[in-house]
N, C-alpha and C positions, 0 to 999 in steps of 0.2 A: 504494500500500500504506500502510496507516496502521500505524505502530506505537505501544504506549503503556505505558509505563512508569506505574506506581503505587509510591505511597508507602504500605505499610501502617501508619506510624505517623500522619502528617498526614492521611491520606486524601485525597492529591491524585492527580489522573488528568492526565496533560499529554500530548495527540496532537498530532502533527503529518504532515503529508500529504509523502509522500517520492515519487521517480521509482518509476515500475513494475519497473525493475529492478532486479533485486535484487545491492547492492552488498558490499563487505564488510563495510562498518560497520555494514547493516542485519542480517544475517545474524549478527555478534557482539552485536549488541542482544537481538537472539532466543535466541542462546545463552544469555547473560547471565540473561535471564528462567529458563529452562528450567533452568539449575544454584540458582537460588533459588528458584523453585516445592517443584524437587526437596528442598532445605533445608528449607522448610518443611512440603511433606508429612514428611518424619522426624521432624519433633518435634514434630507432629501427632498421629502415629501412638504417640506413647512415652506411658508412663502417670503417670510422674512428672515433674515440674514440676523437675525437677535435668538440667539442659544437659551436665553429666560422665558423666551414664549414658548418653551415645550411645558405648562403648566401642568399636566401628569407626571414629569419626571419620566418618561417612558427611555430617551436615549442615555439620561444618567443608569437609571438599574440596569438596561441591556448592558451597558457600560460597565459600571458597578461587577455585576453576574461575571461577563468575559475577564474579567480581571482577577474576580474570585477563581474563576476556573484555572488562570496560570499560576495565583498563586499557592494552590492545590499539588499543582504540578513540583512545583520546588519542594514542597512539602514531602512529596514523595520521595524527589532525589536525596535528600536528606534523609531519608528514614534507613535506608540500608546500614549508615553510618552507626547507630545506635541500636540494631537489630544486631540476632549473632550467627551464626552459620544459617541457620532456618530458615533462607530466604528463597523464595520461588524464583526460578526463569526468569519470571516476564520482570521480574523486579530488577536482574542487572543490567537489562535496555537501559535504565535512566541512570548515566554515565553523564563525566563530564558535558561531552556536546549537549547531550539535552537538557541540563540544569543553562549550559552557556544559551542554546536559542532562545530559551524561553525568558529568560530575563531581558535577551535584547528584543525579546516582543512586548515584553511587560515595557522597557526605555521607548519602544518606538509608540505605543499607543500613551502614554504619558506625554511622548513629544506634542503626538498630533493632537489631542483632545485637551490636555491640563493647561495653566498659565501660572508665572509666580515662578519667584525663584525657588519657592522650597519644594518645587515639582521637578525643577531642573538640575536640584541638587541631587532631589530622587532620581533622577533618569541617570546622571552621572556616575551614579556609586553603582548600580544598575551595570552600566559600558565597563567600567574598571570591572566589578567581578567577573560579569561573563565571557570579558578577555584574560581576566588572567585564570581561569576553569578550560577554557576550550582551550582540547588540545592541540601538539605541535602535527598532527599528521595532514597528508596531504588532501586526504577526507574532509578534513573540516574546514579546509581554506575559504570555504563559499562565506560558513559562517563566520568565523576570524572578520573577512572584509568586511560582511556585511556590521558586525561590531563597532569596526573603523568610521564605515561609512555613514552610521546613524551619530558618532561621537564628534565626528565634523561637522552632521547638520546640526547639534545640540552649538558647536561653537561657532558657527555661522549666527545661527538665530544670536548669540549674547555679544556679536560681536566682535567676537575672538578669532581676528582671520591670520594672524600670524601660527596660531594655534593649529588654525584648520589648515593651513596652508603647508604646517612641516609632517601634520598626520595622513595628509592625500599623498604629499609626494612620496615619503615612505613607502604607503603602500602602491604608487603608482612605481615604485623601483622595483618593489619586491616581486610583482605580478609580470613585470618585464622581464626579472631575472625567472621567476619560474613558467615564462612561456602563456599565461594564464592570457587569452584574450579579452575574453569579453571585460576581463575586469580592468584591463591596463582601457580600453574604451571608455568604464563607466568612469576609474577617476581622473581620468585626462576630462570629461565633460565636466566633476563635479569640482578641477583645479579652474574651469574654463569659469564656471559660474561662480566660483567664490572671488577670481577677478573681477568680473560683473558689477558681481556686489559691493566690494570694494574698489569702485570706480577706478577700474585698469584695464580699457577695452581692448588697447594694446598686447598687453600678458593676455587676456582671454582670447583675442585672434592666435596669439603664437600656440597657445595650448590646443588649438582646435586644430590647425594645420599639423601639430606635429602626430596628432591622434590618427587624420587623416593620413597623413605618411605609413602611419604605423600600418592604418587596415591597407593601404595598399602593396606594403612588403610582406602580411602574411595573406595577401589573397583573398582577405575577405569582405564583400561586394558589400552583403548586407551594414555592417559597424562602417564601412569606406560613404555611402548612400545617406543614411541618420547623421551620422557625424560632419560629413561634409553640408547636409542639411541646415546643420545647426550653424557650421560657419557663415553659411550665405546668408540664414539671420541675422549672424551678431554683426556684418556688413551691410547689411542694409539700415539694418537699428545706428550702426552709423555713420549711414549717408554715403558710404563706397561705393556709387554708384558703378562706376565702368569695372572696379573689381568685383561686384558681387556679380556684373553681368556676364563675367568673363569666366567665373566658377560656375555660373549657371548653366552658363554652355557646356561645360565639363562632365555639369554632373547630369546631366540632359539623357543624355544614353544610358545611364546607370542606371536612374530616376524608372525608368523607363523599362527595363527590364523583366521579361517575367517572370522572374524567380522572385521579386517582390512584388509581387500581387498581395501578401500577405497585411501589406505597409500601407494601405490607402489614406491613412492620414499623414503619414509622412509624403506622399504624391500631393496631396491636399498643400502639403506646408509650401515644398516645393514650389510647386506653379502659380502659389498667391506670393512668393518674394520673387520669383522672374517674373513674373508681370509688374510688380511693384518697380521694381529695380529696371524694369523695358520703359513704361511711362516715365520714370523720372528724367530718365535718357531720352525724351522725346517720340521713341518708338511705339507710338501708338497701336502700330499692325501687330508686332511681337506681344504688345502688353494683351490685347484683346485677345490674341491666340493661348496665353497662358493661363486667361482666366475661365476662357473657354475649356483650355483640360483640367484647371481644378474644379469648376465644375461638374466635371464628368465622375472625379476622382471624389468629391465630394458623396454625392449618391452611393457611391460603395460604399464609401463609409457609414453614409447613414443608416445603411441596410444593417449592415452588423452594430451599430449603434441602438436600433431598434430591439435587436435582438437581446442584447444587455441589458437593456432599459427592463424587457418583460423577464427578462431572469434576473432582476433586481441583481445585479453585479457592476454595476456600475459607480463603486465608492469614492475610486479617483474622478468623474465626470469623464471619463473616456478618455483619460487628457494623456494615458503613458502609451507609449507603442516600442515595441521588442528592437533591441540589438541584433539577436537574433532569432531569427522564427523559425529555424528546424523543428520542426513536431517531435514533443518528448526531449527537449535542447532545454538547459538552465538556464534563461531568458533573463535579462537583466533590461527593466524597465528604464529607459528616461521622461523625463516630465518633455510633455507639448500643449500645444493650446487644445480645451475643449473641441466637440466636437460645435457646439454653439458658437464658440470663439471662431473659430475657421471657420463656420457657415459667415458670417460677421464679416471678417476679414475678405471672404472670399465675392461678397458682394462691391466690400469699397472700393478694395482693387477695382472690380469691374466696374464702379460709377466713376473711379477717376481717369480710367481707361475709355470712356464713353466718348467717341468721336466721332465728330462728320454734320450733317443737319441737325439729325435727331436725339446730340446727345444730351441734350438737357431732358429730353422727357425718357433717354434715358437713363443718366444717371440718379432721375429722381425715383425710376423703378426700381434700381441697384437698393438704393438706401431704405426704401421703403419694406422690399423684402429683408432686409439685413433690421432693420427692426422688428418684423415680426417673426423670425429667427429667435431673437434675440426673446421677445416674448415668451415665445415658446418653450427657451429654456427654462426661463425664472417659471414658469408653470409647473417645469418639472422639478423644480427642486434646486437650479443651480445661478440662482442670482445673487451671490458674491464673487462670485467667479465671473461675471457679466456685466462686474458694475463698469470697469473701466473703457472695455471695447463700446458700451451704450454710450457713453458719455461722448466718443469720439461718434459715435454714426450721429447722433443726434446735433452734435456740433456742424457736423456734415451738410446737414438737413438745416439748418439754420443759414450758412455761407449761401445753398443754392439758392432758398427763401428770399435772401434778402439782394441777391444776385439779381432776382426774377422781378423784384419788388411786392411779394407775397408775404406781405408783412406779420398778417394777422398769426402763417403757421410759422413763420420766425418767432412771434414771441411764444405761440405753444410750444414752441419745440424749445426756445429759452426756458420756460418756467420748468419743464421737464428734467433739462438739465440740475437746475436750483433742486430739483427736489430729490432727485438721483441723488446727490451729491451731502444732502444734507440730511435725506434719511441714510446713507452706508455712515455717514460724522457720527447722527446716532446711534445708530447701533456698534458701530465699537465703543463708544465711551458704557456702553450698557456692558457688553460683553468682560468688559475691565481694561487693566493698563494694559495689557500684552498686546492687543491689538491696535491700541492709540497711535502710534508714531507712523506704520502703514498708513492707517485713516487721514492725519495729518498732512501726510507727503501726497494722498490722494488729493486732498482740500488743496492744497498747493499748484498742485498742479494743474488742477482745471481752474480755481478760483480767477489768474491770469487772462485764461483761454474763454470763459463765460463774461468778464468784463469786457474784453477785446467786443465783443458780439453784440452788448449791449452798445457797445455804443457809438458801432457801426446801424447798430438797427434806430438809436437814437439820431446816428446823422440821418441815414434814410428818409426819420420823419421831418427833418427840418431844424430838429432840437439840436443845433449848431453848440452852443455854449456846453450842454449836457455832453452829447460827446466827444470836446474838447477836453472836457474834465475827465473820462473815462480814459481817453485815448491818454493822456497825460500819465495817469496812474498806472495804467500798465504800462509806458514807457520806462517810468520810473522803478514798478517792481519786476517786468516781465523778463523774461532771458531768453534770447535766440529767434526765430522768426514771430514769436509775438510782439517782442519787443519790434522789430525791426513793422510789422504791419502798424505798428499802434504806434511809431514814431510817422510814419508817413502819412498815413489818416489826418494826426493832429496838423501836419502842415497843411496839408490840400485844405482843412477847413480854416485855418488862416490865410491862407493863398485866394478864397474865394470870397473872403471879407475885405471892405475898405481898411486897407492900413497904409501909414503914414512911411517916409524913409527909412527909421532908426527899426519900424520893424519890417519893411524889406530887406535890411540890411543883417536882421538875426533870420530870417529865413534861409537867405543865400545861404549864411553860414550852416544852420542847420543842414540846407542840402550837399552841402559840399562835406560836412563829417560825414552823412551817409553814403555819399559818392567814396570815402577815405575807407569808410567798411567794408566795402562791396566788390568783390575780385571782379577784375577787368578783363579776367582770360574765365567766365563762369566753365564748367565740364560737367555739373548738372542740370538737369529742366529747372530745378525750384531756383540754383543759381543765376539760370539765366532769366526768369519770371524777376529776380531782385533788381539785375540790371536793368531792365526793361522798366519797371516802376522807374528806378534813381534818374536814369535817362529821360525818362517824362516829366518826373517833376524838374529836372534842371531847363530841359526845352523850355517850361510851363514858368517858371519863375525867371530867367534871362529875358534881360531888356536889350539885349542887344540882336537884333534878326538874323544876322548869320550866324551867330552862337547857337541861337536858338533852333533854329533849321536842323545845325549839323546835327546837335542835340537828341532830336526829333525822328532825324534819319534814323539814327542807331538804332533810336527807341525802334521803330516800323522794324529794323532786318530782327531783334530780337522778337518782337511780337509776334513775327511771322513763321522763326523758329521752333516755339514753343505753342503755337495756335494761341494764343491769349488775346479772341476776336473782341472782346470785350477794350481792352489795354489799344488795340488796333484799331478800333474806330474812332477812339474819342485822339490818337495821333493823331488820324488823317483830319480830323475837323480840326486841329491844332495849325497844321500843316496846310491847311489849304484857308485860314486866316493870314497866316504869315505868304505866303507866295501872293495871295489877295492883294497884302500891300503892296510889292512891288511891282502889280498890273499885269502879274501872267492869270488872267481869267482863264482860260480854258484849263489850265493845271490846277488849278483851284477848283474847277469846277469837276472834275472828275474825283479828284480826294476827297469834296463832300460826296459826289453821287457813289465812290466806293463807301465812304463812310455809314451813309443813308442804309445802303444794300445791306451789311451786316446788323445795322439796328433793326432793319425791317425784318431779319431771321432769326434775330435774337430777342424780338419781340420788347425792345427798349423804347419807348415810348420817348425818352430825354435826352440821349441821342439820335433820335431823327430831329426831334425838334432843335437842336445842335448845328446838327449836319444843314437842315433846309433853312435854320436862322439866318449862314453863310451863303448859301444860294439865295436869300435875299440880297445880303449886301452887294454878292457880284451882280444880279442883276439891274440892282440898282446901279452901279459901277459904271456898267454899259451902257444905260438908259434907256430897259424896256421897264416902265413902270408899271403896267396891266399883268405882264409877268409877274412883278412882284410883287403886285396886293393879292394873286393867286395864293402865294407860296407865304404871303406871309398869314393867310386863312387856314392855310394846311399848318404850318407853323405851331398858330393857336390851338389848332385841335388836338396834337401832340401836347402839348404841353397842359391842356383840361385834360387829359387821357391821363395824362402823367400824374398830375393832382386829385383826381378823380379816384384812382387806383390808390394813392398812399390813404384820403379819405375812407377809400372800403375797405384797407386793409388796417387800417392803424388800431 
């Protein structure tokens, strides 16, 4: 009989082959399982992410019960000790090794389930015994690791990365020296993540590559596929774009393979970061083809995700998938995203991939299903696991809103976020201190990204002054492209107000430090999207007309790089002002009628009215006047259209 205990938090799997008969120890193992199943089905099934609303107590006794059962277990290994020769068979099974698992199941569901340090002290004393009980043979090496590797995650979670960092490499030496693969795999991923977390993405790319080297000197496809997986993540998490697209190519054929049929979430992960990593690069056609096969790969997964679901085994939320998948093979789990989280991902990719005429209706389709995905899972039980990826669709879903000038489902979809965000605040302070400082860094992090929105949806309405002050605020606390959006914002709404020299004069300035931040040779899409603003607004604020022109050029060849028809139309009305003045009318006249053409598909009501403003003055210019009380009737109507809209939607 094989029995096998899992760690949901490490994702380790440790089997060992036991006599056919079924002893007591094995029988309380199995209990053991079945009172924490049961635990985690309950709080699976609850809908709030607050552990004090199980008002019966039902996953504490399951809890409780499983833990009675292991420590049952110990009780027994011990008894031999204080008994005298009269001991039955089945009594000298419970040897070192199984006194050593059992306690590292007893540390690992402490890990996952308890908080407070005097749980972690327990889990600790826990790891030391059951390491120094199991023995040196090469039987029990699964167990050993798997010791190490719950002792690590105990020093990650407190902090302790210098700790964790000389107990992985140890055992990432020892497992090299004795040939062990899959393990020399698991702790090259788990030296990869504690870099991670210890803000060293550098160390954690080199740990992931050298893991990679490894599976492909001992030939093995499966750990060479996962692991190479994980690299292409931790490259695009950040911003590699031409390298992640260049492993993607690599691992493309691998990826691919059938002898990983087994892996459909790992195919899932796969073709949502080449697509990701295709679109940032401007490759639109590659990004839509990669979403198209996680798509595909998606639906496999679902199917055997379904199946889990009805055999209530799903305690990790589907999120681990195998090293290796030989059937009857000691399989060592790593952590991935749900299978909710990839359905999630799998659509944003595909709405930011959304190009040609109809991508706005359909990226608003993308986002729309990656919500009620996202639904679906918090129905089934896993909405803490979901809080972050919602918060990004819903953010999503607000940018297009207010793109569109669909105001009303910009602020539904703002208060949503507010509320996201501030029922997970409450429920960890409920939960206790352990889970605060995650909730914290959550609040932080969106807090930035939700004021950005506000008060872009406040400029939308008019309320100039209000999203000044937003924009202000996250300039001041934001970091990295919010910062950079919420410095630009605030200028264009000073840029479009009467101001005097001395504040022309801090503007310039203003745009000329963002001009100072902003790489002049960009090599990704978001890079080239930042020059193309910096470019606009310098055109948009120089008084001098060939400054401003050349300015304006750039802006158009970036705009046109990156498709950003929106940034693209309100140039050419820029541009066909400035040539206006020095009397090439027909050049000016074609920059608005391109200008006009893109508002008219994009359905911008204030750019056409923009665009045909200008095609009054040139035909004023030329002196057909009956033309231009035409244009300037169409003019007015855009512009009620335009008012009329923020009116319905405010």
């Amino acid at each position: 009989m094989a029995i096998a205990t899992s760690a949901p938090q490490n994702g380790i799997s440790i089997q060992s082959e036991q006599p056919a008969a079924v002893h007591t120890h094995l029988a309380l193992w199995a209990l053991a399982e079945s009172h924490f199943r049961k635990a985690h089905n309950v709080l699976l099934r609850q809908k709030s992410t607050e552990l004090s609303t199980d008002t019966d107590g039902g996953w504490r006794q399951s809890l409780l019960a499983g833990l009675s059962c292991l420590h049952g277990v110990l009780r027994l290994c011990e008894a031999p000790r204080a008994q005298d020769r009269r001991v039955s068979r089945d009594m000298l099974v419970l040897g070192p090794e199984i006194e050593a698992k059992t306690r590292l199941r007893i540390a690992q569901v402490l890990g996952e389930w308890c908080e407070g340090p005097e749980c972690a002290e327990q889990e600790e004393a826990l790891l030391t015994r059951a390491l120094m009980v199991v023995p040196a043979s090469e039987s029990c090496l699964d167990t050993r690791y798997s010791i190490v590797a719950t002792q690590c995650q105990l020093f990650l979670r407190r902090g302790e990365y210098k700790w964790a960092e000389q107990k992985i490499k140890a055992a990432l030496s020892d497992a090299q020296q004795r040939l062990v693969h899959r393990w020399v795999h698991f702790f090259a991923l788990e030296l990869s993540h504690l870099y991670s977390t210890s803000g060293d993405p550098l160390g954690a790319m080199g740990a992931l590559r050298t893991a990679v080297a490894y599976a492909q000197n001992t030939g093995d496809k499966a750990a060479e596929a996962v692991v190479g997986v994980q690299l292409l993540g931790k490259m695009v998490e950040e911003r590699l774009w031409t390298d992640a697209s260049s492993i993607a190519d690599k691992l493309k054929g691998l990826v691919s393979d059938p002898a990983l049929g087994t892996l459909p979430n790992v195919k899932s992960r796969f073709w949502i970061l080449q697509g990701a990593s295709a679109a940032m690069l401007g490759n639109h056609a590659a990004a839509q083809e990669a979403c198209a096969s996680a798509r595909y790969a998606l639906k496999e997964w679902q199917t055997r995700f379904a199946k889990m679901m009805a055999a209530n085994r799903v305690a990790d939320a589907g999120s681990s998938f195998f090293i290796h998948n030989i059937p009857g093979s000691n399989g060592l789990r790593i952590q991935g995203c749900t299978y909710y989280e990839a359905h999630a991902w799998v659509m944003l990719v595909s709405a930011y991939s959304a190009h040609g005429d109809d991508a706005q209706d359909q990226s608003a389709g993308f986002l729309r299903l990656a919500l009620e995905g996202i639904n679906r899972g918090e129905a089934d039980g896993f909405k803490s696991q979901l809080v972050s990826v919602k918060l990004l669709v819903l953010l999503n879903i607000v940018d297009r809103a207010i793109g569109s000038l669909q105001l009303s489902e910009a602020k539904q979809a703002l208060d949503q976020t507010l509320s996201v965000v501030l029922e997970n605040e409450s429920a960890a302070r409920t939960k206790g201190a352990g889970s605060k400082p995650r909730s914290s860094a959550l609040w932080r992090q969106s807090r930035d990204a939700i004021a950005l929105r506000w008060a872009m949806y406040k400029h939308r309405t008019g309320d100039l002054e209000a999203a000044a002050d937003g924009y202000r605020c996250v300039a001041a606390n934001g970091t990295g492209d919010l910062r950079f959006a919420a410095r630009v914002n605030e200028i264009m709404t000073r840029l479009l107000r009467v101001h005097d020299e001395s504040e022309s004069a801090q503007i310039r300035k203003d745009v000329e430090m963002l001009a100072k931040e902003t790489s002049p040779l960009p090599q990704s899409s978001a890079e080239k999207v930042r020059l193309s603003v910096v470019e606009f607004l310098q055109g948009l604020e120089c008084t001098e007309p060939v400054k401003a022109k050349t300015c304006l050029l750039a802006c158009l060849r970036s705009c046109t790089e990156v498709a950003n028809t929106a940034l693209q139309g309100w140039t050419l009305c820029l541009l066909g002002t400035l040539v206006l003045s020095t009397g090439q009318y027909t050049q000016a006249m074609k920059m608005c009628g391109a200008a006009q053409a893109m508002a008219q598909k994009a359905n911008d009501p204030l750019q056409n009215a923009a665009a045909i403003g200008i095609l009054v003055n040139i035909e004023n210019a030329v002196g057909d006047p009956e033309r231009c009380a035409q244009l300037l009737k169409v003019d007015q109507q855009f512009l009620e259209q335009f008012n009329a809209r923020i009116a319905e939607h405010a």
